[in-house]
N, C-alpha and C positions, 0 to 999 in steps of 0.2 A: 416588781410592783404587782400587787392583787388585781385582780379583775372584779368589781364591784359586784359583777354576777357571779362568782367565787360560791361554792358551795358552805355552808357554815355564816355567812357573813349574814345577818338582822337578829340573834339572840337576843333574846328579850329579857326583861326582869325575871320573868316566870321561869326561866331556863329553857323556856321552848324555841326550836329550831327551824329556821326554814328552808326547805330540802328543796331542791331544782334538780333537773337533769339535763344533760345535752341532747338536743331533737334535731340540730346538724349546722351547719354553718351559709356566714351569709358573702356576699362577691367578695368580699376582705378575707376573708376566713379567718374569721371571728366565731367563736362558739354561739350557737340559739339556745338557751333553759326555757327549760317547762315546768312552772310550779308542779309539784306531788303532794298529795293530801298526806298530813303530819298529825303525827299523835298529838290529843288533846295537853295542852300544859298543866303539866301538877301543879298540886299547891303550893304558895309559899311557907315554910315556915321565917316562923316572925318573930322574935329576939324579945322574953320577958323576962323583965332585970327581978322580979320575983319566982323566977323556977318556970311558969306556964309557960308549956307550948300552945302559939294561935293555932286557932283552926280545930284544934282538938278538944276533948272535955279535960277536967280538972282532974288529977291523979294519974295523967299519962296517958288513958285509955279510950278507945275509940269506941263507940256505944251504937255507931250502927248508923245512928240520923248525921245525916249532911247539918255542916253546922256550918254557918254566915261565913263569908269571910271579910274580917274588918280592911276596911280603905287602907292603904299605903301610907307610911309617911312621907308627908312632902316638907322638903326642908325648904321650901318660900314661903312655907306658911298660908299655902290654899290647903282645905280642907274637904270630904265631900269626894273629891273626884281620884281618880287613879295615876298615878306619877304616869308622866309621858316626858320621856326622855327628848325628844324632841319639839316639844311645847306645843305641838299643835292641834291640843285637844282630845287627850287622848286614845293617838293613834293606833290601831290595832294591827299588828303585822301579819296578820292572814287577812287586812284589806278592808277590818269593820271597822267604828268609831269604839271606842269607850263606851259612850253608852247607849251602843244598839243603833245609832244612826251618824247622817252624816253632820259635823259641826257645822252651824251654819255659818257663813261668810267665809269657809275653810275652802279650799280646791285642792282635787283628789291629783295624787302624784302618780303617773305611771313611767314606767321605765320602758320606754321605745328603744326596737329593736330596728334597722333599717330593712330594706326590703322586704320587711313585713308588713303589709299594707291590707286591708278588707277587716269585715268587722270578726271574719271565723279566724286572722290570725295577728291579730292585736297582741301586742303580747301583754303577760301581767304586771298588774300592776305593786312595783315596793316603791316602797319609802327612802328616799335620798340620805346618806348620813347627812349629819351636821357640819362637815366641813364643807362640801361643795356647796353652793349656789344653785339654788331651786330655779326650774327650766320648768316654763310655765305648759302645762300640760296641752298634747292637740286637742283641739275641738273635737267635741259628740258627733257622729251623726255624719252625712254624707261632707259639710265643711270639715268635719276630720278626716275624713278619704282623702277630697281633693288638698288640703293641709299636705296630709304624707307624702301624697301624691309629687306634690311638688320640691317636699324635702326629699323624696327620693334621685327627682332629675335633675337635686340640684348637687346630689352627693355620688350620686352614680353614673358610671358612664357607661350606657347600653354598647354592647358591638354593634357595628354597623355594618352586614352584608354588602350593602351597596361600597361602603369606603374600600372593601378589602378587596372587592372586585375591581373598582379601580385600581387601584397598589399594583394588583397582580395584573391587569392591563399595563400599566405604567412598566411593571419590570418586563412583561415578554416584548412590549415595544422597544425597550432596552438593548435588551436582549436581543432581539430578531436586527435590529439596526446595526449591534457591534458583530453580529453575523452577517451583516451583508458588509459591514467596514471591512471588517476579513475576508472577506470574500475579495473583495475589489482588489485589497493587495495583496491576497495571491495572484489573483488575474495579471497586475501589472507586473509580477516580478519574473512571474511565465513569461509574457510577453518580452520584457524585458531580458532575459536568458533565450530567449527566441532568437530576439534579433539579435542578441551577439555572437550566437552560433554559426544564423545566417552570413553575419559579417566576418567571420572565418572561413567560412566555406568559400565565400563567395572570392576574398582576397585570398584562401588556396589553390581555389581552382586559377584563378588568371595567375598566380603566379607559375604554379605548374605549366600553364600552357605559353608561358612567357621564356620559360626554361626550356623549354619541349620546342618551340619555336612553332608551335604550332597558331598564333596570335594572329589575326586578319591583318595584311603586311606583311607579316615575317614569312621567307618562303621556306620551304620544305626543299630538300633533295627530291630533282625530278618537277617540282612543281611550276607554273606555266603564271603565277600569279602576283608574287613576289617581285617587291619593289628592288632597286641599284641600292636604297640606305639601308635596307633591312637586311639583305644579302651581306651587304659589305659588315654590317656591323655583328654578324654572326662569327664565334672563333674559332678556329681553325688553325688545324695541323698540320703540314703538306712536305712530301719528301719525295723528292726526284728517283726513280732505281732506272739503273740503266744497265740491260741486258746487254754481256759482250759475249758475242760467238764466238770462244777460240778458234772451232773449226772453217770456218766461214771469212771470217774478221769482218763484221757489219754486227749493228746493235740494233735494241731494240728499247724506247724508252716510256716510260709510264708513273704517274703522279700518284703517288697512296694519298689518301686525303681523309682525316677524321677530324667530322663537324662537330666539335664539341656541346657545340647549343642545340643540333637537332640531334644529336647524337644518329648519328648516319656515317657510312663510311663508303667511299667509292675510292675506284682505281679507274684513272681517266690516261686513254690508250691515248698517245702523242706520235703522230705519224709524221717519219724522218722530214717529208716533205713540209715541215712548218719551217717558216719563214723567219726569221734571226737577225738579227743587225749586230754585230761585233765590238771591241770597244772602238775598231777604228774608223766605225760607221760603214762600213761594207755589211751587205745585204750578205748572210748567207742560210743554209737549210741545219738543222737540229742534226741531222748523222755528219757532217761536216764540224759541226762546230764542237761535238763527242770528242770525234779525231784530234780535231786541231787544238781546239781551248782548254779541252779539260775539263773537268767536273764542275770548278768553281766560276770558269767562264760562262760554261753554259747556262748553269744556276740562276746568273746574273742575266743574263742574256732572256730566260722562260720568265723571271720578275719583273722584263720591262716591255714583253709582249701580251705578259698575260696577266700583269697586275697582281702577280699574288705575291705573297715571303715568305718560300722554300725557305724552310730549316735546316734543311743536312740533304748531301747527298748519299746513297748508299751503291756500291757498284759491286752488280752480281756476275761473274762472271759463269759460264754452263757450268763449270765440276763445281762450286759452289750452291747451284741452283741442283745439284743433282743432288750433293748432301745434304740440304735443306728439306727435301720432300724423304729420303730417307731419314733423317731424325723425326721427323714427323709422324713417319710411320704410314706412305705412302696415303696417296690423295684419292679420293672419288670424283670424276667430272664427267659429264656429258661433251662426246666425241665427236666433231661433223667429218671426219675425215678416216679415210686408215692411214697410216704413216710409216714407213718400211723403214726399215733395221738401218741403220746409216755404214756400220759398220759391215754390212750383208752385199755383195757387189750382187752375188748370183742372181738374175731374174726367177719369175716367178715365183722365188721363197716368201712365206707366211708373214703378213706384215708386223712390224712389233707394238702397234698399237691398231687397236682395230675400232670403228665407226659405232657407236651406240651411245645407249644411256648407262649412267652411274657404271663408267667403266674404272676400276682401280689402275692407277699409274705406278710404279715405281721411280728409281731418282731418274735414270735412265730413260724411261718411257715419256717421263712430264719433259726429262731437257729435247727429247726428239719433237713430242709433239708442239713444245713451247717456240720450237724455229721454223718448225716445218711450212713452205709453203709450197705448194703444188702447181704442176703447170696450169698455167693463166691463170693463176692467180694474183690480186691483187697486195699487196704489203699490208694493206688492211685486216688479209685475211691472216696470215699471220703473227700480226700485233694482237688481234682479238683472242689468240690461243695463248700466247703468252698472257693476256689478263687471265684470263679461264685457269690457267696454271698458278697465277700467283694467290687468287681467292680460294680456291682447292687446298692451298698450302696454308692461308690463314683460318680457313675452318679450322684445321688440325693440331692448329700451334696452341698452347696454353695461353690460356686467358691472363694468367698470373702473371705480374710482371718479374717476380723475379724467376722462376722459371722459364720466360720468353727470353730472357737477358741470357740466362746460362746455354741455352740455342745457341744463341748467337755467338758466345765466347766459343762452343765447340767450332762453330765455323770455322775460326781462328785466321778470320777476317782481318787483313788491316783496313781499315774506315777509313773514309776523306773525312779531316778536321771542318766543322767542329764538332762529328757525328762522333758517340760513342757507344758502345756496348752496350750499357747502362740505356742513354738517349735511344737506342734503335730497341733494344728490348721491349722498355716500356712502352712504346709508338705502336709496335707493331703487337703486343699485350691486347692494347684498346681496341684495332682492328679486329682481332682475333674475337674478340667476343660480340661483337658488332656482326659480324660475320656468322659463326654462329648462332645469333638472335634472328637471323634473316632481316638486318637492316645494313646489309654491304648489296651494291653491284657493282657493275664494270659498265662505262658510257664511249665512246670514243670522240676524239676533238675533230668536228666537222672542218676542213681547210678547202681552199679556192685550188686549182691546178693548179699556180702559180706561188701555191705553199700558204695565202696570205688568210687573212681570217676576217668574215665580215659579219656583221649584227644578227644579221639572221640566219647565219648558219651556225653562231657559236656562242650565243648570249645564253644559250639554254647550259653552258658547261661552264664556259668562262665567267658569267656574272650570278648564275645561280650553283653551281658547286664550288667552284672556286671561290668564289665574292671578289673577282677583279671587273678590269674591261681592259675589251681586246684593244690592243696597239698595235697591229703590224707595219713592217718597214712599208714605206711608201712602191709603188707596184712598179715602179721606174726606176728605184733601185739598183734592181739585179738583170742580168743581163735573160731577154726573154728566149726561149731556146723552141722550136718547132719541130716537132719531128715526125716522119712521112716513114713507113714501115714497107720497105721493098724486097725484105728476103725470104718473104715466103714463110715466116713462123711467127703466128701472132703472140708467142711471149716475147719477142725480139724489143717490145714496143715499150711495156712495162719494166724491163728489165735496164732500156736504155732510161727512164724515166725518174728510177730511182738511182741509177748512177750520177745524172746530171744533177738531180735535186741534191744529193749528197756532196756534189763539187761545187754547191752556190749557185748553180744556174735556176733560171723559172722554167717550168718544164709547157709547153703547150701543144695538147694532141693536134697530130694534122693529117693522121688518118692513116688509111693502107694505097700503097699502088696501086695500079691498076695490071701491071706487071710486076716480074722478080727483076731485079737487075741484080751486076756481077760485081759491081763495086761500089763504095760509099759517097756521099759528098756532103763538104761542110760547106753553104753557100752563105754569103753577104752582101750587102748593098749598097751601106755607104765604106767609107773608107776608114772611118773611123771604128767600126767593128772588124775591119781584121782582122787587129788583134783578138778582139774576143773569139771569131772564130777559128784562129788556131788555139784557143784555152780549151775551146770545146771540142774540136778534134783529140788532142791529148785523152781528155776527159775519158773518151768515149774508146779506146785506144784503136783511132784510126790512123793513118797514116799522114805523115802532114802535108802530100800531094793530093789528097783528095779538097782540101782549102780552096775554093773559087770564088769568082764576083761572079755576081747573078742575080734574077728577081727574088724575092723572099717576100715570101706570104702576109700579109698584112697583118700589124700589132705584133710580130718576130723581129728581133734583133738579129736571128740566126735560123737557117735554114736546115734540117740535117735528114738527108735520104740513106739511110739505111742498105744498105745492098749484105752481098749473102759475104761478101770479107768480113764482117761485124764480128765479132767472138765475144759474147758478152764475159765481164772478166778477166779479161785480157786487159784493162786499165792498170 
């Protein structure tokens, strides 16, 4: 469709053109025309049905003078005036009337441009064709201003500074808001990965120390703190060995024990002089009931003084114990003693183990110093080298169990059922590395003279290493045995002490003479211990004339003076 401001668009009768140009565009972008002054319009020639051209003279030729030019025809039949295509008096399309002024009762037509408003850019004024509908022209004068003026705000919509500042307030509050909403849930989801961390930790650490047995309650090996259920409910591994002297014929017995929950490992020395009750309810002592009962008797017999459940028993005897430390590849211990060659009668030759630190043993050196006990010495002192020898040999053993297993098959051992190769391998596997780690000792089992066991001298083994409680036979029992030291050699005393203890009897010190005397005596009081004191002569290998009635010492069933006929060993 044309654009009515179209260049070319008002040709007139006369052939003349009205020329416009573009001077720029308005908010729509719509072209702006600027009328351009146009050559004046030629003449018409005018159609003479007799030959004559108008306007010209007669014969063709132009003669110089301006000549008239007749009126138009008008086919309505007005005469006089100039054809106007538009009827409105004839209208002149560069903006004049017909003739020379304005028609009266006519109004002048302009062609309004929008936002062009003031009187320097009014734009010009054409003439409307004939098909549109004449749009009554603005007012003259400042009412034509304010006119525009209003047709402008009524057709235009200025920017508004102020609206777009708001908008943009409106979006960075938006904006800054769904960056603090983001904000916040990262905040919670930190938070929330915080505390699950924490609640891992914190349920790893108490479980660790639940395992570790390290939990306020639960005791430790060695610890002084630990409750009877914490103890008790900690699991444990526990296997009797019992040392046999072939040389000697007397043992020597000791508990391997690995706490699986505190992961700890102790060897807990059992000195012969503990206290026992049999299955026939006779009271007797731990080297008696070796002898007598057997592995499995005994077993059962250490399960119901001491509350624990021995697993196997394993029985080592010396050439045993001497192969063991030579597969091993010889031991390192710390020595409190020298201990002479056994096989060496000659005095003063070179001991075959000598007194110091980190001294290396051989199989030989560990089985000497593992029995050895010294004058006046106690059996305690003893037992304690045999623990020293058997932790020296488990530092050395293979952590692995099936290499600790193959140990042991070289032994070529036969086991009391229902221990096996396999079962004593792996046992002694866990030890071994425990020991190693520096979480093995060696404790010995605190007992009364009289063999028996009471709270405060054995709860610190029996309820915290072990996890039992002590039972001993009742202390009236066994028969009580008193002994008075007359021959002049203060090992005489110990040596009868652990004989007796070994025969069932209770052993009670009663001291040294005051003199040596030349012969022994077994004395009693009532009658009813006769018998027992000729058991206890046998025992002791006195002769069974030295048996008399007599006073006897208070809290002894049995009296026993020692004189210089004693032969210890001689039982």
């Amino acid at each position: 469709m044309n654009d009515r401001y179209e260049a070319g668009y008002g040709d007139d009768q006369y052939g003349g053109e009205d020329q416009y140009e573009i001077v720029g565009y308005d908010d729509y972008g719509r072209p702006v025309y600027q009328q351009v002054p146009s050559r004046p319009p030629r003449q018409q020639q005018t159609y003479d049905p007799y030959g004559q051209r108008q306007g010209y003279p007669q014969g063709g030729y132009d003669t110089g003078q301006q000549q008239p030019i007749p009126p138009a025809y008008d086919p309505y039949g007005q005469q006089g005036a100039p054809y106007d295509p538009y009827g409105a008096g004839g209208h002149d399309p560069y903006g004049q009337a017909a003739s020379g002024g304005q028609q009266p009762g006519g109004t002048e037509q302009t062609a309004y441009i929008p936002q062009q408003s003031g009187p320097d850019a009014r734009p010009q004024q054409r003439s409307r064709p004939p098909e549109e509908p004449e749009a009554p022209a603005p007012p003259a004068g400042p009412e034509r201003q304010e006119a525009g003026e209003e047709e402008q705000f009524a057709f235009v919509e200025e920017p508004d500074g102020e609206s777009e500042d708001v908008i943009d307030w409106l979006k960075f509050t938006e904006n800054r808001t769904e960056r603090r909403e983001e904000a916040r849930r990262r905040a919670r989801g930190r938070i929330i990965a915080l505390g699950v961390v924490l609640a891992l930790v914190v349920t790893g650490g108490v479980g660790y120390l639940w395992y570790a047995g390290k939990l306020p309650g639960v005791s430790s090996p060695g610890s002084a703190t630990g409750t009877t259920v914490a103890a008790g409910a900690q699991k444990r591994d526990v296997i009797v060995v019992h040392l046999h002297n072939t040389g000697k014929r007397d043992t020597s017995t000791v508990l391997l024990v690995d706490n699986a929950t505190t992961k700890r490992g102790t060897t807990v020395l059992l000195p012969n002089s503990l206290a026992l009750t049999d299955d026939s309810g006779t009271t007797t002592t731990l080297a008696k009931s070796v002898d007598d009962d057997g592995s499995s008797g005994t077993r059962d017999q250490l399960d119901t003084v001491l509350g624990t459940d021995i697993q196997g028993t394993w029985r080592l005897d010396t050439p045993y114990l001497q192969n063991l430390v030579e597969l091993v590849g010889n031991i390192e211990i710390d020595t409190d003693t020298d201990v002479p060659d056994p096989d060496t009668k000659k005095k003063g030759s070179a001991p075959l183990v000598h007194q110091g630190k980190a001294q290396t043993l051989s199989g030989k050196m560990a089985v000497a110093y593992a029995t050895y006990r010294g004058p006046g010495e106690t059996e305690n002192a003893q037992l304690a080298r045999f623990g020293q020898v058997m932790q020296g040999a488990l530092r050395k053993l293979s952590s692995d169990p099936s290499a600790a297993t193959t140990t042991v098959q070289t032994l070529a051992q036969i086991l009391d059922p229902p221990l096996t190769d396999k079962d004593l391998g792996t046992f002694l596997a866990k030890l071994a590395d425990l020991a190693k780690g520096g979480k093995y000792r060696t404790v010995p089992l605190p007992v009364q003279a009289d063999g028996t066991l009471t709270a405060g001298t054995s709860d610190s083994v029996v309820k915290d290493v072990l996890g039992g409680t002590a039972k001993s036979p009742d202390a009236g029992s066994a028969v009580r045995v008193a002994v008075q030291n007359a021959t002049g050699a203060k090992d005489d005393t110990e040596k009868a002490r652990v004989t007796l203890l070994g025969g069932g009897f209770g052993f009670i010190e009663g001291g040294t003479a005051s003199g040596a005397e030349a012969a022994s005596e077994v004395v009693y009081s009532d009658a009813a211990d006769k018998q027992n004191a000729v058991e206890v002569a046998k025992t002791l290998g006195l002769p069974a004339g030295s048996v008399t009635k007599g006073a006897v010492s208070s809290g002894a069933d049995v009296l026993v003076v020692l004189g210089q006929d004693y032969r210890p060993g001689a039982s």
